[in-house]
C-alpha positions in Angstrom: 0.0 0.0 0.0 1.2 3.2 -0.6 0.1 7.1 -1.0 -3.0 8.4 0.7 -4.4 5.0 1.9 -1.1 3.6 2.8 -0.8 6.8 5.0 -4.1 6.1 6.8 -3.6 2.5 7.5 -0.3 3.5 9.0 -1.7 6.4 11.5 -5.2 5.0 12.1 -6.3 3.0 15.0 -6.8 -0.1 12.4 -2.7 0.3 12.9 -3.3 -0.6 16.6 -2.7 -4.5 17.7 -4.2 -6.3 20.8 -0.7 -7.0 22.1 0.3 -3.4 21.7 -2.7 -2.4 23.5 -1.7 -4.5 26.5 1.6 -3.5 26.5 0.5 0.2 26.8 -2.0 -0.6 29.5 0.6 -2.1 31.6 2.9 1.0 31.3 0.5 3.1 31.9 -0.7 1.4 35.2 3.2 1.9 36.3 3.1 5.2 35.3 -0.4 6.2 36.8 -0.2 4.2 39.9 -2.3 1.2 38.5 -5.0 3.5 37.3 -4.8 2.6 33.8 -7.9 4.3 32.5 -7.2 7.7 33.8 -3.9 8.0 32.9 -4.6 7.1 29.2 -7.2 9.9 29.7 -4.6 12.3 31.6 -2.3 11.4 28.8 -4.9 11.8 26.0 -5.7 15.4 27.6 -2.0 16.6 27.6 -1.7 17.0 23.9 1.3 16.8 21.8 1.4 12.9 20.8 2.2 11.5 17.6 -1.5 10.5 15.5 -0.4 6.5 16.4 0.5 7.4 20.0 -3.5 9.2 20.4 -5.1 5.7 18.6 -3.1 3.8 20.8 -4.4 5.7 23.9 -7.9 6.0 22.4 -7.7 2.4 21.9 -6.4 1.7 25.7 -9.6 3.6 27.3 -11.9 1.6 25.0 -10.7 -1.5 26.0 -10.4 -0.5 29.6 -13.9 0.7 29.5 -14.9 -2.8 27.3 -13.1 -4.5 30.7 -15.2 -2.6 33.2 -18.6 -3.7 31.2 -17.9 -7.3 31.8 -16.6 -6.8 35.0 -19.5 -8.3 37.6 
């Protein structure tokens, strides 16, 4: 793929894997004190990221929100 669609496949959140998501969750619960969802948030909010670093993030509160649905 290459030119405009190769572009958006590389900076969209379809560029974002489970594994990476996990990895990211787990960093961010060391680097938030375990709270994972609001420091993806507090990270989100601070601005500056690269477009694959905000899907990532994006993609971290999804999935920690997804988590907390099936939680009982």
């Amino acid at each position: 793929m290459s030119g405009f669609w190769g572009y958006l496949n590389s900076v969209g959140e379809g560029s974002v894997g489970a594994a990476e998501i996990r990895a990211e969750a787990w960093a961010l619960g060391g680097r938030h004190r375990g709270e994972v969802l609001e420091g993806a948030r507090a990270e989100l909010a601070g601005g500056g990221h690269s477009p694959h670093r905000t899907a990532l993030l994006k993609a971290v509160v999804r999935n920690q929100l997804a988590l907390a649905a099936k939680a009982p």
